[in-house]
C-alpha positions in Angstrom: -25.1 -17.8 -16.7 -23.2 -17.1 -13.5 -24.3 -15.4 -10.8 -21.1 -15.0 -8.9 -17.9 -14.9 -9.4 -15.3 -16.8 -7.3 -11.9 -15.2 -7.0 -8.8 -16.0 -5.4 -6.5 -13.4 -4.0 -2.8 -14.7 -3.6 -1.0 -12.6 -1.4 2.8 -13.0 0.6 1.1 -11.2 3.6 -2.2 -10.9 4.8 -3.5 -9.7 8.5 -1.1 -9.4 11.3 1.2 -9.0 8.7 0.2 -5.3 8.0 1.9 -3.4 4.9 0.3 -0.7 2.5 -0.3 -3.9 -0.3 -1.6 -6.0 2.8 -3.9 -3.8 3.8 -5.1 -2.7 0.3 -5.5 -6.7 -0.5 -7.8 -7.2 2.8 -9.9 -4.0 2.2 -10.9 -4.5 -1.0 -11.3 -8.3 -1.1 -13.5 -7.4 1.7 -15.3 -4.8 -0.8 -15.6 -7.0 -3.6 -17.3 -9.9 -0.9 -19.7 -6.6 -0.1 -20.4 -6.5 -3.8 -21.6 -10.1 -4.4 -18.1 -11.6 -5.7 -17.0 -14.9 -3.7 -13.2 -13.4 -2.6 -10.9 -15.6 -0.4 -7.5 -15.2 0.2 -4.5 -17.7 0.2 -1.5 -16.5 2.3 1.4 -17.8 4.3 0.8 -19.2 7.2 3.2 -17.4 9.8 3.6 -18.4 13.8 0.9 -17.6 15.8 -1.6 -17.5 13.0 -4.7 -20.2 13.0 -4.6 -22.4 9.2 -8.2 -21.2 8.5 -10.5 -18.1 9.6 -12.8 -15.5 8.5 -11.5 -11.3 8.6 -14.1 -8.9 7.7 -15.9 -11.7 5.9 -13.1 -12.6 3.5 -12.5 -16.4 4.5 -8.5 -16.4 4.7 -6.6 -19.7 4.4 -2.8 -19.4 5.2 -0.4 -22.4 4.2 2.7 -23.9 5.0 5.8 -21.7 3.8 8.5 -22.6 6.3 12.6 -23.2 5.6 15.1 -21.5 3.8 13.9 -18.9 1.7 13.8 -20.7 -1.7 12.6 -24.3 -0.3 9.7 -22.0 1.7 8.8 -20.4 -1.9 8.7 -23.4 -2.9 6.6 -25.1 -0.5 4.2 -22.5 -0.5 3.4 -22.6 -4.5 2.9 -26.1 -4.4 0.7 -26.5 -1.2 -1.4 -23.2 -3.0 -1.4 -25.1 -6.7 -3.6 -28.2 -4.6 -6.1 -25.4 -2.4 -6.9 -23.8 -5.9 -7.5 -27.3 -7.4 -10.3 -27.8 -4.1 -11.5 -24.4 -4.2 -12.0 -24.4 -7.9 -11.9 -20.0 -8.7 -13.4 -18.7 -11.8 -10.4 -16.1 -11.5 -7.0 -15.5 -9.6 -5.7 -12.2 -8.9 -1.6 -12.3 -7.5 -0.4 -9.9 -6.1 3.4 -8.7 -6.4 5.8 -10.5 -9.3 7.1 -13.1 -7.1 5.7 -16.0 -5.6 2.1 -15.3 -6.0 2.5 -14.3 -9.7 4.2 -17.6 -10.4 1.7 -19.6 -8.4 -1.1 -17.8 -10.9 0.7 -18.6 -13.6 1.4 -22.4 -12.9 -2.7 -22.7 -12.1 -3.6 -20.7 -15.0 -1.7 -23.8 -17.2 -2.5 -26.8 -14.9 -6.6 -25.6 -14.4 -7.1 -23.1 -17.2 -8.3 -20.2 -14.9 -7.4 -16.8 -16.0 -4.6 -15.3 -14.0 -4.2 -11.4 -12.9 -1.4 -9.8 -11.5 -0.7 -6.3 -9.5 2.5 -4.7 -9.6 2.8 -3.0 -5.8 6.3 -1.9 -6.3 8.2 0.1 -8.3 11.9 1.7 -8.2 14.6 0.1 -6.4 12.4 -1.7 -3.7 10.3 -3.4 -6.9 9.4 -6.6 -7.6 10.9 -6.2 -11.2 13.7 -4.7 -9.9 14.5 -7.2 -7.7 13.4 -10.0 -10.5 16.0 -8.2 -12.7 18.8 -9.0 -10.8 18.0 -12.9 -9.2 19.3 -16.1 -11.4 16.3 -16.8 -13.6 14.5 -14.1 -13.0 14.8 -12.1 -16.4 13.3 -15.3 -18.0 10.5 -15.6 -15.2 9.6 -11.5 -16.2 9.2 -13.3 -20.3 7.1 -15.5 -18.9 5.1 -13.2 -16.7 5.1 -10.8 -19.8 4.0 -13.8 -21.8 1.3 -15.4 -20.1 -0.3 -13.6 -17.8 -3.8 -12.6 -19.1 -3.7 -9.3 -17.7 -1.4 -6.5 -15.3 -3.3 -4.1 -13.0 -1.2 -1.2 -12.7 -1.3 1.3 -9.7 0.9 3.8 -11.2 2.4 5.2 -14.3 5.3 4.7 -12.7 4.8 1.4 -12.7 3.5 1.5 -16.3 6.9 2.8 -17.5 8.7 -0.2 -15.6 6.3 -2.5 -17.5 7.1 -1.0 -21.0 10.7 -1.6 -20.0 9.7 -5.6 -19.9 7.5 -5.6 -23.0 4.3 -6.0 -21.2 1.5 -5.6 -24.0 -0.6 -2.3 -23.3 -3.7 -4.1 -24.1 -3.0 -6.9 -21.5 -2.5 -3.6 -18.4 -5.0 -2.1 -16.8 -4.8 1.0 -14.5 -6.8 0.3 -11.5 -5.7 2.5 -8.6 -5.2 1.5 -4.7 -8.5 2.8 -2.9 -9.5 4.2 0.6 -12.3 4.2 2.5 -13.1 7.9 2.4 -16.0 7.2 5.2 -13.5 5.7 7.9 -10.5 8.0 7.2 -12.2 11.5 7.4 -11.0 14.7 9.4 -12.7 14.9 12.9 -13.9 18.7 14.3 -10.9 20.2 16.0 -12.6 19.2 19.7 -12.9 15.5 19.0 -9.3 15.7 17.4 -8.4 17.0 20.3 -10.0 13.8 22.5 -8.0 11.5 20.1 -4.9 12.9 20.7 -5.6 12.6 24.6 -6.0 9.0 24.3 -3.1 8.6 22.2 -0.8 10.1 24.9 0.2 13.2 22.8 0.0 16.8 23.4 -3.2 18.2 22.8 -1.6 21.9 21.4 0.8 20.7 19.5 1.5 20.9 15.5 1.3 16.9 15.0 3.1 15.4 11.7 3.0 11.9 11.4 4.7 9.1 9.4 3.2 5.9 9.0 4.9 3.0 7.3 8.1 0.7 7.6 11.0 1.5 8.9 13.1 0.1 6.0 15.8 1.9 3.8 14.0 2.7 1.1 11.7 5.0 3.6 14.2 7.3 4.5 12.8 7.7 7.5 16.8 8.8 8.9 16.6 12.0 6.9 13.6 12.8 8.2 15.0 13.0 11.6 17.7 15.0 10.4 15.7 17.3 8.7 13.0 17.7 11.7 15.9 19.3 14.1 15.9 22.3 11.9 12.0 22.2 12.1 11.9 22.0 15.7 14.3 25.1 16.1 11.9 27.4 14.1 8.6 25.7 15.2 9.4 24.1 18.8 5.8 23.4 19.6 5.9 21.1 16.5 6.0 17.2 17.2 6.7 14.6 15.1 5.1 10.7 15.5 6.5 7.8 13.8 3.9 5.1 12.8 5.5 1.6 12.1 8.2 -0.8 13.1 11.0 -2.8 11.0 15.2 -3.1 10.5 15.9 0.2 11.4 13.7 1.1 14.2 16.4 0.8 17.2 18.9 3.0 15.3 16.4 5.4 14.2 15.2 5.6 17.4 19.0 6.7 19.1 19.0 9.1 16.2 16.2 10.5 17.0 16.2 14.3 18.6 13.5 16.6 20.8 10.0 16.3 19.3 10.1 13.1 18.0 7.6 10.4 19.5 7.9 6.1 18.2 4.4 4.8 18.8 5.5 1.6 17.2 3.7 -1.0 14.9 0.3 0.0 14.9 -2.6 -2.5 13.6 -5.2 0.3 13.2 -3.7 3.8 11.8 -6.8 6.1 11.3 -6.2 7.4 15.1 -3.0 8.7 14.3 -4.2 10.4 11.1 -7.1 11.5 12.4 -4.8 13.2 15.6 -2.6 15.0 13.0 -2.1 18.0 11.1 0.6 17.1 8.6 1.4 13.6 6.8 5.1 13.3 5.6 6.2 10.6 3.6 10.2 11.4 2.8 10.4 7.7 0.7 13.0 7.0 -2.0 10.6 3.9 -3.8 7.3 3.6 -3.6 4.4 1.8 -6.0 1.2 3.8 -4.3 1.3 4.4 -1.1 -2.1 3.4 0.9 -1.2 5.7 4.0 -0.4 8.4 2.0 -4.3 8.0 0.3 -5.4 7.5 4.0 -3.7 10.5 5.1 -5.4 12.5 2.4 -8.9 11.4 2.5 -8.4 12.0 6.3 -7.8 15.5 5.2 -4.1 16.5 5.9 -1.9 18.4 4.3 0.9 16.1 2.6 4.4 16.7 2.2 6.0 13.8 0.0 8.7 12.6 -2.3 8.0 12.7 -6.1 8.4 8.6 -6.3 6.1 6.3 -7.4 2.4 7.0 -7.6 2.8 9.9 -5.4 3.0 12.3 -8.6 -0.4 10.7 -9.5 -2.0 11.9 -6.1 -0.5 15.2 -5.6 -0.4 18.4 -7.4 2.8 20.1 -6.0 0.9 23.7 -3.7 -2.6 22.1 -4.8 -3.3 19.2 -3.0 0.1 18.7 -1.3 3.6 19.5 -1.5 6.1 17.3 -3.7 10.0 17.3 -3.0 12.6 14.9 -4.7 13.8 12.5 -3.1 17.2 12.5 -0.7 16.7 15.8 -0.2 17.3 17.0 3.3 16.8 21.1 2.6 13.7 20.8 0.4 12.0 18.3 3.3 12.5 21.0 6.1 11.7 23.4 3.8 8.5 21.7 2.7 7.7 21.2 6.2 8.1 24.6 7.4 6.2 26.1 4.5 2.7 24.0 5.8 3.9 24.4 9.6 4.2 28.1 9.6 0.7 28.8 7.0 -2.5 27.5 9.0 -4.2 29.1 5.8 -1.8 26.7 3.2 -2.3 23.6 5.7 -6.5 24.1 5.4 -6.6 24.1 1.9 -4.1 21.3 1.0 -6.0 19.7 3.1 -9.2 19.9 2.1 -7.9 19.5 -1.5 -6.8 16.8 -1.2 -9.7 14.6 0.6 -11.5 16.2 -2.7 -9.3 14.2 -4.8 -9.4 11.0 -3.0 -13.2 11.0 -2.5 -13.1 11.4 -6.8 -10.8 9.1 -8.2 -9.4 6.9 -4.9 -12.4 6.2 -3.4 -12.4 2.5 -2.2 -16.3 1.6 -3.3 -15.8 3.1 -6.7 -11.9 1.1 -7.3 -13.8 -2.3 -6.2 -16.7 -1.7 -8.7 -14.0 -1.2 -11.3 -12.0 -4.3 -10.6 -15.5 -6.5 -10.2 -16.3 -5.0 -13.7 -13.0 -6.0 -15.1 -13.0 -9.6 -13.1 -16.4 -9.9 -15.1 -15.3 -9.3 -18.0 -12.3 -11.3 -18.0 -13.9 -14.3 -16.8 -16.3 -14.3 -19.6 -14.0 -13.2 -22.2 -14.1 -16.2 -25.2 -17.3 -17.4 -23.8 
């Protein structure tokens, strides 16, 4: 009888590389190590990172992945296909349907280890999306469908994508991202007020704050459009931008009065933990891990309905949902929880309720450990 289990998280990025599925891989692979599993993490090994080191426990080994995009793909699956062979898991766990999944999949055939995958994505910015429309990659979604012993799912957004592909319901599982509601918590309005002092912003001010990539799908640029309007009615209002990525110099020239770039930022909970407001404008998302953050850090949300976001958020109960690509309805929104301290308070509060029920990071790791257990002794 076993008295661990040894998993192996595959994963495109891993610390520096920081992204919501990033971050959500290293936080609960160090959870699960917390909980008696034997988690370790094979990456990509990109410049300036060491082949080999221990983060928060979780020993990380990144490999080779260099040259054009399909030769580095490549590379990377078969140089992963020989560390699983040495490292011997009782279990793999990919994570997004493209390299990863496929490197799972190949290891699950050549070694006989059960293979999971999580769908991060969904929409336009998906992984199935994408696989849709790429030479062969229909056939690799068959295979995926197929073969894979089972699909954690993040979202029923998500779920609907997978019935589109024919992905058994009894091989899915719906297993959620997770915070730590103990780290991202409000702070007492003096100590908030010490935070945003170190962070160089104004101590009085009505903070909102994006955090995440500055990418297309993010819509970050109608955001800025829609925050001039704000800033006529509420001028003491300041918005901070969290993140880096493609659009950052053209989003910064766009940019108006009351908007501050802090950049790409390693550790986040500062800049939560300064604000009032979290605003996430996306047009794709699978479930974001700063929106969680935001909430269990108790701020009133204004989001897009995409992705899991209509999971999280009960439109005027524990946030405020808009559709996407709508410029009106996100200054709107924003006004509405600017101009009602009252409104702002109890989305607020509402929403760390919610996280610390059914998003909190201790109690998703004891459900994928439960679920790991049981799929590694399933037939035995």
């Amino acid at each position: 009888m076993k008295t661990t289990l040894r998993v192996l998280m595959i994963s495109h990025g891993y610390a520096p590389r920081i992204g919501g599925a990033e971050r959500q891989v290293g936080a609960l692979s160090s959870r699960l190590r917390a909980q008696g599993l034997d988690v370790r993490v094979l990456t990509r090994r990109l410049p300036g990172t060491t082949a080999y080191e221990v983060l928060d426990d979780v020993p990380v080994y990144r490999l080779p992945a260099s040259g054009p995009k399909a030769v580095a793909s490549l590379l990377f699956t078969l140089v992963c296909l020989r560390k699983i062979g040495q490292l011997k898991p009782d279990l793999i766990h990919a994570h997004e349907l493209i390299s990863p999944s496929t490197t799972a999949l190949l290891a699950k055939a050549l070694y006989g280890v059960p293979a999971v995958v999580t769908v991060h994505g969904s929409g336009k910015s998906s992984e199935i999306y994408r696989l849709r429309r790429r030479m062969f990659g229909k056939a690799r979604l068959r295979l995926l469908s197929r073969y894979m012993d089972a699909f954690v799912i993040i979202s029923r957004k998500i779920a609907a994508e997978l019935d589109e592909e024919n992905v058994p319901v009894e091989r899915r599982i719906h297993i959620p991202n997770g915070v730590d509601t103990v780290q991202f918590t409000p702070l007492p309005a003096s100590v908030k007020r010490n935070v945003r002092a170190a962070l160089g912003l104004p101590v009085d001010a009505l903070i909102v704050v994006y955090i995440g990539r500055l990418a297309p799908e993010k819509n970050v640029a109608q955001l800025l459009q829609a925050w001039s309007g704000v800033q006529d009615q509420v001028p003491q209002a300041k918005l901070v931008i969290v993140g880096g990525g493609p659009l950052e110099t053209e989003l910064r020239q766009q940019a108006g009065k009351g908007v501050h770039f802090a950049g790409f930022q390693q550790h986040v909970q500062p800049y939560l933990q300064a604000a009032d407001v979290f605003v996430l404008p996306s047009n794709a998302e699978g479930l974001s891990v700063a929106l969680l953050e935001a909430m269990s850090s108790g701020l009133a949300v204004v989001a897009t309905a995409v992705g899991g976001t209509p999971d999280v958020i009960s439109d005027g109960e524990t946030g405020r949902l808009i559709q996407p690509a709508d410029g009106l309805a996100l200054k709107q929104a924003l006004l509405t929880v600017l101009q009602d301290p009252q409104l702002r308070d109890r989305l607020g509060q509402n929403a760390r309720r919610r996280i610390q029920t059914e998003y909190d990071l201790d109690q998703v790791a004891q459900r994928l450990s439960a679920f790991y257990w049981q799929l590694a002794n399933k037939g035995k």
